[in-house]
Every structure is written in structure tokens, then in C-alpha cells.
N, C-alpha and C positions, 0 to 999 in steps of 0.2 A: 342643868347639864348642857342646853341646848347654846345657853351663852354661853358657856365654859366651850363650847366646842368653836362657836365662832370667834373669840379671843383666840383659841390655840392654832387659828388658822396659818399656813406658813406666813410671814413679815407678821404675823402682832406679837403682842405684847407678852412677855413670859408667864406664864403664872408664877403668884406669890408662894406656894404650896412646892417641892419638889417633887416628881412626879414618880414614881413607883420603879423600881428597878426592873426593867425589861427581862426577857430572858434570854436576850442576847448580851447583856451585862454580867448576869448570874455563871460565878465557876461552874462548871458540869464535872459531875461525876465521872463522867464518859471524858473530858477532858483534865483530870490531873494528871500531872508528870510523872511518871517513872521515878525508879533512883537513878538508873542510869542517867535517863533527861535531865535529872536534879544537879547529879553530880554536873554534868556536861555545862549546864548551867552557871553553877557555881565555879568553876575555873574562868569560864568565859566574863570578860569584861561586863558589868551592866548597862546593858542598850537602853539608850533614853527613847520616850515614846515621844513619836512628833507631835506639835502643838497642832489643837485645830481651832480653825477661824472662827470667831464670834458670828461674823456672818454665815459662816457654813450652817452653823450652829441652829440658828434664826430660822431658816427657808428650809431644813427636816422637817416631813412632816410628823407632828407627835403623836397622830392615829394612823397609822397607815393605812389598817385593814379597816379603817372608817368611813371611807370615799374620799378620802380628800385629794384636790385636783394637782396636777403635776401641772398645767399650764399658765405660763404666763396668762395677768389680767389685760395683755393684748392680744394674745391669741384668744381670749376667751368672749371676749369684746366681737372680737370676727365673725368668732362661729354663730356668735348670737343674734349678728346682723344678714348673716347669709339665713339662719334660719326663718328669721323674718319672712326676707323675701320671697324664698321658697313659700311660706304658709300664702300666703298674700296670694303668690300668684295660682298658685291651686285653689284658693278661695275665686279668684277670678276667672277659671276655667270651669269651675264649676258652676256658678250663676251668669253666664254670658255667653248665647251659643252662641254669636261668632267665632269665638276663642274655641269653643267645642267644635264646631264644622269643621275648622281650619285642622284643628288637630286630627279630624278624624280623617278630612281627605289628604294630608300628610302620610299617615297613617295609611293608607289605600295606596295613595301614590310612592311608599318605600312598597309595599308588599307586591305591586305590580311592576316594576323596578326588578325585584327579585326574582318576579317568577320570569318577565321576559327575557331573562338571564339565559342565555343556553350555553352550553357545551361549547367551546372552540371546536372547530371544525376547519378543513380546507375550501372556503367556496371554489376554488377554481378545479377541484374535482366532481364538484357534481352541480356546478351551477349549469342550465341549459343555456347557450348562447350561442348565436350565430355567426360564422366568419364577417367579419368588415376588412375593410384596409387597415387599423389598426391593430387586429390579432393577426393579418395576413405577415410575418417577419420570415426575416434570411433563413431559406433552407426547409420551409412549409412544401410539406406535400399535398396537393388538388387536383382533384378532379376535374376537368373539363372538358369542353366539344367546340370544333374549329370551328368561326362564322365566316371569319376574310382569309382569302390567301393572297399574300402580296410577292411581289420577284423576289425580294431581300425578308420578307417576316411573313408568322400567321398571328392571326387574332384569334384569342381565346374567348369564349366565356367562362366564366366562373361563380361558385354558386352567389348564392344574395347581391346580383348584376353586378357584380365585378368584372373587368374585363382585362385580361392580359396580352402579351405580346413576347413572342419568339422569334429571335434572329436565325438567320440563315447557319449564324456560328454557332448557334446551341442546337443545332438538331443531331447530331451524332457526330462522332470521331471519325466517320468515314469519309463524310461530305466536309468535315476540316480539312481533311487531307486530299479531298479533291479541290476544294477551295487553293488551298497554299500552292496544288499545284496549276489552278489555271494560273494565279497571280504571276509566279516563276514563267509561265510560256506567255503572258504578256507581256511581262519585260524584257523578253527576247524579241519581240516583234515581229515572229517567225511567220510564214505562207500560211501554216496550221492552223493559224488562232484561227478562222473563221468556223472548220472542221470541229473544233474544238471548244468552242459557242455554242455548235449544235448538241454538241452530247454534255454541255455543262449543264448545273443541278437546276431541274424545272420544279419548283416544289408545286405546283396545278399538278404535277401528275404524279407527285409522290404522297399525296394528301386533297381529303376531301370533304367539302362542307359536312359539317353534321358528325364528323370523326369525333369518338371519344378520344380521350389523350391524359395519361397521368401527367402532372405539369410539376418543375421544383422551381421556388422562387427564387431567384437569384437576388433580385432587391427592388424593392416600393421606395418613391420617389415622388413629390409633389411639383410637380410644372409648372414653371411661371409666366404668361405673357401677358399682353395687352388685354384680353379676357378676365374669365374664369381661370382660377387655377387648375390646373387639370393633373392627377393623380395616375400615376406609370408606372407599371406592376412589369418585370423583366422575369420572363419564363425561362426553364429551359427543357427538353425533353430527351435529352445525352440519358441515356440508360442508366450508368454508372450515377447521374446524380438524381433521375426519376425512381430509383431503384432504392436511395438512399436506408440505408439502416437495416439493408437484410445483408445473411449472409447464407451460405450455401446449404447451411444445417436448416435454415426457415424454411426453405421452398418444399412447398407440401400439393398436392392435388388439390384442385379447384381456387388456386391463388389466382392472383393477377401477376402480369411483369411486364414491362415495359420494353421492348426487345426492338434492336437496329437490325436490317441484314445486312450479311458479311458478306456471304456470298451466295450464287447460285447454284443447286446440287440440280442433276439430273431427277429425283423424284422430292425434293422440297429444297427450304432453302437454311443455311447456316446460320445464326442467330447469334450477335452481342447480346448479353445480358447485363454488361457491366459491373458483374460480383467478383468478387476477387476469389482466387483459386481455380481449380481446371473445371469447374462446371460450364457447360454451353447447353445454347438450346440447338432444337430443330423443329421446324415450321414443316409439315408433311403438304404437299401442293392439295392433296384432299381435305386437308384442313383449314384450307383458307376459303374464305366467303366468297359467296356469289356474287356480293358486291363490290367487291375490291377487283380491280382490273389487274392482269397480268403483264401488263408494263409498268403498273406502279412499283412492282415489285422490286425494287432495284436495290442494290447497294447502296446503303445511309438512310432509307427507307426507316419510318420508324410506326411503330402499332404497338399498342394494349391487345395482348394476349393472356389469353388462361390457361395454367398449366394441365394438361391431362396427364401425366403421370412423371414420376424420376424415378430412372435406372440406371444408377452407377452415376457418371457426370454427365449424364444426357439427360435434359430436360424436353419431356416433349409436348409441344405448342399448339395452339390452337388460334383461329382469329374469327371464326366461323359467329355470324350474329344469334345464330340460336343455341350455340355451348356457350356464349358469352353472358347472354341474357337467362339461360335456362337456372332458373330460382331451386328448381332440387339436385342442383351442382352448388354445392355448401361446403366448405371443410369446415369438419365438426371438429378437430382436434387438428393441432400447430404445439412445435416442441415453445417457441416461444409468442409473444405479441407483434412481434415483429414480424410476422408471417404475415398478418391484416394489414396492406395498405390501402390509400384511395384506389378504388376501383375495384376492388376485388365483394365478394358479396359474402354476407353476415347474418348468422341466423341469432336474432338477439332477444335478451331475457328481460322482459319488461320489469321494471322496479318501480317507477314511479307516470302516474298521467296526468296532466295538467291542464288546464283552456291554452296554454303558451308553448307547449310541445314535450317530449316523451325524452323519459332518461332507461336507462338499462344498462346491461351487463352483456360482455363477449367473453366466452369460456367461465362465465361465474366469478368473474373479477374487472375486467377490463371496461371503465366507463366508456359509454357512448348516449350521445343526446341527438336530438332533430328539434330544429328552432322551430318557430315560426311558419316559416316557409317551407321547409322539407317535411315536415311533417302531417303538413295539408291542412293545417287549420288557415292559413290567409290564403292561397289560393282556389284552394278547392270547397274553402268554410265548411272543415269537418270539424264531426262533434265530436275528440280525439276520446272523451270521457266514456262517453256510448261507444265507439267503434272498438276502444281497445280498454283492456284489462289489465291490471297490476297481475305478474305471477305467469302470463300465455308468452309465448312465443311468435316473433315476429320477422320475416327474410325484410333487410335493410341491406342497403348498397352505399360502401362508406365515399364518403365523398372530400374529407379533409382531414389533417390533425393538427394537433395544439401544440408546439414544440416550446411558445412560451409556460404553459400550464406546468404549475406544481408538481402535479403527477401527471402521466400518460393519458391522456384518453383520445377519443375520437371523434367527429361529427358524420351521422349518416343522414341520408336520404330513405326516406317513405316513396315517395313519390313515383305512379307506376311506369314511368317513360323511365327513369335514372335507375331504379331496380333492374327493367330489362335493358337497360342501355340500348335502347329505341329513340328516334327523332320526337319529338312531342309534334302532334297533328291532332286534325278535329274533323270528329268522325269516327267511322269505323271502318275498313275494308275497302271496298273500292271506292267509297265514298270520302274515305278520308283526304286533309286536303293540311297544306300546311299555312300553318297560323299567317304567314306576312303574307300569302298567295290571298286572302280574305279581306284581311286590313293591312295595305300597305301602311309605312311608315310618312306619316305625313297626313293621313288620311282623317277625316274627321268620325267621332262617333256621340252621335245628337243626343245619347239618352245613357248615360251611364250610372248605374243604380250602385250605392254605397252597401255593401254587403258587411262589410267589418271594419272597426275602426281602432286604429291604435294612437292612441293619444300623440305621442313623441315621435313617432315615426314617421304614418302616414293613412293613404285609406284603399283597400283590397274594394272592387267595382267588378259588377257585372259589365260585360262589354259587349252581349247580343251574341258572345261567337261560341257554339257549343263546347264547355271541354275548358277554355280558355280564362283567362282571367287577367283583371288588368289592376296593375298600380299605380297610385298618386304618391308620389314622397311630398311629406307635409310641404316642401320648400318650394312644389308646385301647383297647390292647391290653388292659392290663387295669387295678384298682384299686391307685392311689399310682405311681410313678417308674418307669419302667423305663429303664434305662441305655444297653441296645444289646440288639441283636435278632442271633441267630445262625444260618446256612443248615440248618449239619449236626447241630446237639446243641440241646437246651434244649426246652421246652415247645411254642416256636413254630416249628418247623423248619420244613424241606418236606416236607409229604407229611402234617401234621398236624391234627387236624381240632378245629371248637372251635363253640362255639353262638352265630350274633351278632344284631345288629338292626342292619336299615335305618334309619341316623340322616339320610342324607339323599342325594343322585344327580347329578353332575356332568353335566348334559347335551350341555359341547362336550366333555369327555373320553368317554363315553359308559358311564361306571361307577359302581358303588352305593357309596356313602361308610356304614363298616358299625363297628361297637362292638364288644367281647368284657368291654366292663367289667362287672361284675357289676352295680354300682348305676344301670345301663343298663338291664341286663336286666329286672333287679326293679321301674324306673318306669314309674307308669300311662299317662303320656302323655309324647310326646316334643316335638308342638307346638300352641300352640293351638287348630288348628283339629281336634287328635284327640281335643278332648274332647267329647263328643258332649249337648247341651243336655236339661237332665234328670236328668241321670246324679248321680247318690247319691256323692263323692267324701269322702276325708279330704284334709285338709292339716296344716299349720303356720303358726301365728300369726306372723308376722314385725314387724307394726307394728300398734300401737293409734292409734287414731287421734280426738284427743280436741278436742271443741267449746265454744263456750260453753255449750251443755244437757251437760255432760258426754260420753261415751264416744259418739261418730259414726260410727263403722267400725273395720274390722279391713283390715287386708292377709293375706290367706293362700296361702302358697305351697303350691300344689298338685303342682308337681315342677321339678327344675332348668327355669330361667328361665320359667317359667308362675306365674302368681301372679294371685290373684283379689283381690275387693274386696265 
């Protein structure tokens, strides 16, 4: 039977024997015709049945329900050769643990692969980061406090040492239009002007060192000279564009605002606000500080004030250092986010705590984070993990926002000088003293002990002065490149001490910005005004400088970017 079945395999040989009527052959009972079908039949012409192929014939199989293969003997060839291989190579896997290791850490390495898989999410909603000059873009609101007052500009600080600068034409709409009109009475060249110089805008007595100041960036800008390139942040503190993004329905008690005076009232003074619609402020003369002089008061004057209350379109003002600073003056509730801007103060929902600094929530949605720096782990080397708790509540004083970020959020300050909007000093009471009155700038400090280190960044230093604390940015660490900085080994650890100089002191951060470069060390002066008139110096020729009478001047550089004539 067994040959008989592989002769009747499809392509052999027929049998000699004819093979049994199918019963697919056999007429069925169930299938004969009708009379009707018969007759129909029998009218109809008789249909010849088509011819079938001898080869068709051949390649039927004659068992079907036998097993017999429907594949070509090249397909069959194939499978026979792939099954090979398969056996082979699982015999190979099995006697050869190399082939076993590999598999297994394969194996390991897809299921860890999988599991470090997470979820898409927005990072720039809840990543913690700190303002640079790269997040700082057109139309950023900041927080900051005057260091220089110039005729024509102030100098700002700003947080993580950024430093900006406001012209005379961005300080309010009023002082434009006194501006436009000194211009107009000097090109008259009238008897007046002189009269009229006297009472033009003196910004020394419209503003004073240490002033808080909401600031809007107008545009960042990389400088280029014969130096360093030097990076140029354009302020402005025009109400209307410090003010940016609220509108009259926002203004709630215990906000911030940024506010110009208009004019002078006999018991306070009339207030720009810059919001659009019939809202104004007023400034009550009882509500202005002790420290703000009454000649500053003037018209195009400009202050961070907090609102004490709104009635009707009267907003009423305060500028007083201890309603501004006082932490249980909170608004808990604001119809929108836009009610929080820099400056104004934040009672926030801790979510998450880090060694790297604290993320949370304002009204139970709105993120807010503190880097680094604002949140006291580099300067003050807090143990942010110990001090604070996921789920407690914490008073923060916002100090920036993210207008590039995905979604809303905001950057705050920890730090207890920017909280009470107070000068940072060192000490306490009468004793207290301020930071560059200790260590001027220029000054050297023999013993500076590495407290924290941030690899990429730079290194947080003890600097002897209570309260205070000083940074190296890695670029200063020492002389030519340094790559990366390391906690536990290397030169600059923690717990290391090294010789540096006062290069210069972040006033809103409240820290000395400090050197370790040698050819730091070794320069006689750091800024122009440390060189002292009289003084016997050497330099370096840099440029000749040659006239029609021949040789007219020298340019000599006297030390990095100091250079005389």
C-alpha cells in the first residue's frame, strides 16, 4: 500500500488498475433532475463538456484526505533547508554559553529598554531650571534691584548674575514726554535751557541703590569687541510693559504693580498703572516708606508697589518696606494666573524635593520651581530634603517667568532677603553690615573652603564672611579649560581650600562672584575705578596711534579690559 501510495504521488506514474469511482463522480439521489429540468433539458441544445488537460489530470492529488503535499519540490527543498538551520542553531545555543550569555543579556537589555520607557510628558512644565541668558527672551518678566545709576541708564541685577540695563527712555511715559520736550527747548536755544537743565530728569534722585524693580526685557544681545564678548540685556520698567499680561479683572489684594506717578495730590500721589480701561492707582503719602525721600517723588518716578485693596477703579497702593516684605500678606485666591507676577509674593504647594531644588504648585495647578540658587542649596548649602517636605506649604517670592515654556509656569525665590524684599547684609541689627563694605571688590580672600560642587557649572565657597557666600564659575577656576569639576577627588573637591579674589557680587542672589586663576591673582587692578589717580603703573602698548605731526598717542593696556591712553 505504502508503494502504491508513493507511485500515486502527484507527477508519477498512473496506476495500471483504474481507481474507484469517487463520490464526487457517483449521480446522487439528491441530485437527479426534475421533469421540468428534463424537459428544459431536452429542448435545449446539448452542451459539450470541456476537455481536461492530461497534465491537469497528472498533478490531482489521487488521495487528498491522505496528506498529500500541495507544494512544489522547490518550495519543499526550502522549508527543509531553513529547518535545518533553525535545528543547528538551537542545538548551538544550547551547548555554547556564549551564545546563552549573549541571549540572555539581550534578553535583559530589551526588557530594560521597555521598562525605562515612560510616558511622554511635557519636560518644560515641570523640569526645575534656572533663568540664563538663553531662557531670558523678548517680553520676560524679572525681577530685580538697582546697583548703578547712570545720567542716561540704571543697572540692574538680575537673578543667576545676570545683569541688565534701562535707558532713560524706558522709564515711564512721562519722563518721554519730558524728555521730547527738553529736546524741542534745545533746539530753540532759548535763555531757559539753563533753568530748564535744572529741573530736567535726575534719575540719583528718582531711584536708589538696592530698589526692587519689576523689569520687561525688551531684547538680549551678544557684544562684540576686541575683548570678551560681552552679552546685553535691554530693560525697560514703562508700567504698561512691566505690567505686561494683567488686566483690570486680575488686580487682587496683596499683588504687586509696577506704578509711574502722574501726578501730585495734596494727601498722596496719582499712579500710572499702565492697564488698559479706567482703572488707576493712588499712592496715600502715609503709605510710602520711610525710606524713599519726598523729593523722589516726582513725576515719571517709577516703584513696585502692593496693592492694599480695589474699589471701583481705584486701586489703592502701598510702597511701605514692611507691607511689601510682610510674608502673611498672601493672596490666596486670584480670578486668573495672571494675577502672580515677578514680585509679588506666593504661598506655594510643595510637590516634589530634590538635592537640585523644589518644584510646586500656585493655586493647585500653576507650576513653579527654585533652582539651584534660589532655593538655598548653593549658597546657603541647605539640605533642601531635611528642611522641606513634599505635601507642606511654603511663602516664595516669584522672581521670573517662562514666556518660552510650553505651558505657564514661574520661577520663585526661597531665599530670605528676596522673600522680604530686604538688601542682603551680614549680620543681624545693628551689627549688620553690607557684603562689599567687608570685601570690596578687588579684594583678595586667602582661604576659600569648597562647600559644594557642581560638576558643569562651578564651585559654591566659604568666603570667611558670615551669611555670605561665594562663587567660582568653572571658567574661573583656574588658568586655560577645565573640563568638569568633581565632588569627591580632584584639586577642587569638597572640603578644599584655595586663594581667590573678589571679581565682583550678585546683589539679588546675595553672593561674591570670586576667581582662583592665577593671572587673576597676579593683576593690579580689576576695574577702573581700582586704579587709584597718581599711581606709578606699568602696561602694554596695544596700539600706536599716528597723526598728521606723526606719532599722537599710545593705547596701553594696563590689565585685562582696563586700558589707558
Amino acid at each position: 500500500m505504502s508503494s502504491l501510495k508513493r507511485k500515486d504521488a502527484p507527477g508519477g506514474t498512473p496506476p495500471s488498475k483504474s481507481a474507484k469511482a469517487s463520490k464526487v463522480s457517483r449521480p446522487s439521489k439528491r441530485d437527479t433532475p426534475t421533469k421540468d429540468r428534463t424537459t428544459a433539458t431536452a429542448d435545449a441544445p446539448a452542451l459539450k463538456a470541456p476537455a481536461v488537460s492530461a497534465l491537469l489530470k497528472d498533478e490531482e492529488p489521487l488521495f487528498p484526505r491522505g496528506g498529500g503535499s500541495i507544494l512544489t519540490p522547490l518550495e519543499q527543498k526550502q522549508i527543509t533547508m531553513e529547518a535545518k538551520a533553525d535545528a543547528a542553531k538551537e542545538e548551538a545555543e544550547l551547548f555554547d554559553p556564549n551564545v546563552k550569555s549573549k541571549a540572555k543579556k539581550e534578553k535583559r537589555r530589551k526588557a530594560k529598554d521597555t521598562k525605562d520607557v515612560k510616558p511622554a510628558r511635557d519636560e518644560d512644565a515641570v523640569k526645575i531650571e534656572g533663568l540664563n541668558f538663553k531662557r531670558l527672551v523678548k517680553g520676560s518678566l524679572v525681577l530685580g534691584q538697582i546697583t548703578h545709576i547712570d545720567t542716561v541708564q540704571l543697572t540692574i541685577a538680575l537673578p543667576n548674575n545676570l545683569t541688565g540695563h534701562v535707558s532713560i527712555a524706558s522709564i515711564s511715559d512721562t519722563t518721554n514726554s519730558k524728555l521730547e520736550k527738553d529736546l524741542n527747548a534745545a533746539d530753540e536755544e532759548s535763555d531757559d535751557d539753563e533753568e530748564e537743565d535744572d529741573e530736567g530728569i535726575d534719575l540719583k534722585s528718582m531711584f536708589k541703590i538696592g530698589q526692587y524693580v519689576r523689569t520687561h526685557v525688551l531684547s538680549t544681545a551678544d557684544e562684540s569687541g576686541p575683548g570678551k564678548a560681552k552679552r546685553r540685556i535691554e530693560l525697560s520698567l514703562r508700567p504698561a510693559e512691566a505690567n505686561a499680561g494683567i488686566t483690570g479683572d486680575d488686580v487682587v489684594a496683596h499683588t504687586t504693580l509696577m506704578a509711574s506717578i502722574a501726578s501730585v495730590q495734596d494727601h498722596g500721589y496719582e499712579m500710572d498703572l499702565g492697564i488698559e480701561g479706567d482703572l488707576k492707582g493712588f499712592l496715600p503719602k502715609k503709605e510710602v516708606g520711610p525710606d524713599m525721600d519726598e523729593a523722589s517723588l516726582r513725576p515719571g518716578a517709577v516703584c513696585l508697589c502692593v496693592v492694599k485693596s480695589v474699589t471701583g477703579i481705584v486701586v489703592q497702593l502701598s510702597t511701605d518696606p514692611l507691607k511689601l516684605g510682610n510674608t502673611s500678606l498672601v493672596a490666596s485666591t486670584a480670578p486668573t494666573i495672571n494675577s502672580f507676577l515677578p514680585g509679588s509674593l506666593a504661598d506655594v504647594l510643595l510637590t516634589e524635593v530634590t538635592s537640585r531644588g523644589i518644584q510646586g504648585k500656585l493655586l493647585g495647578h500653576l507650576p513653579v520651581t527654585a533652582d539651584l540658587i534660589h532655593s538655598g542649596v548653593g549658597p546657603d548649602n541647605v539640605d533642601l530634603e531635611a528642611k522641606y517636605t513634599v505635601g507642606t506649604r511654603v511663602k516664595a517670592r516669584i522672581i521670573c517667568n517662562f514666556p518660552a515654556a510650553r505651558e505657564p509656569k514661574l520661577g520663585i525665590s526661597l531665599l530670605p532677603h528676596i522673600v522680604g524684599l530686604q538688601p542682603k547684609s551680614s549680620g543681624k541689627g545693628s551689627r549688620a553690615k553690607a557684603p562689599l563694605d567687608i570685601l570690596p571688590i578687588a579684594s583678595f580672600v586667602e582661604k576659600c573652603t569648597v562647600r559644594k560642587v557642581e560638576p558643569e557649572i562651578g564651585l559654591y565657597v566659604d568666603t570667611g564672611v558670615p551669611g555670605i557666600a561665594g562663587f567660582v564659575h568653572i571658567s574661573r577656576v583656574k588658568d586655560g579649560k577645565v573640563d568638569a569639576l568633581y565632588e569627591t577627588s580632584g584639586p577642587h573637591k569638597v572640603g578644599s581650600t584655595h586663594r581667590g579674589r573678589v571679581v565682583g557680587y550678585s546683589s539679588l542672589d546675595g553672593m561674591f562672584l570670586l576667581s582662583f586663576e592665577q593671572n587673576i591673582l597676579d593683576q593690579p587692578f580689576i576695574r577702573l575705578e581700582d586704579v587709584p589717580v597718581g599711581e606709578v603703573v606699568s602696561g602694554k602698548i596695544e596700539k600706536v596711534i599716528v597723526g598728521e605731526n606723526g606719532v599722537s598717542g599710545l593705547i596701553v593696556k594696563l590689565a585685562e579690559g582696563i586700558t589707558g591712553y
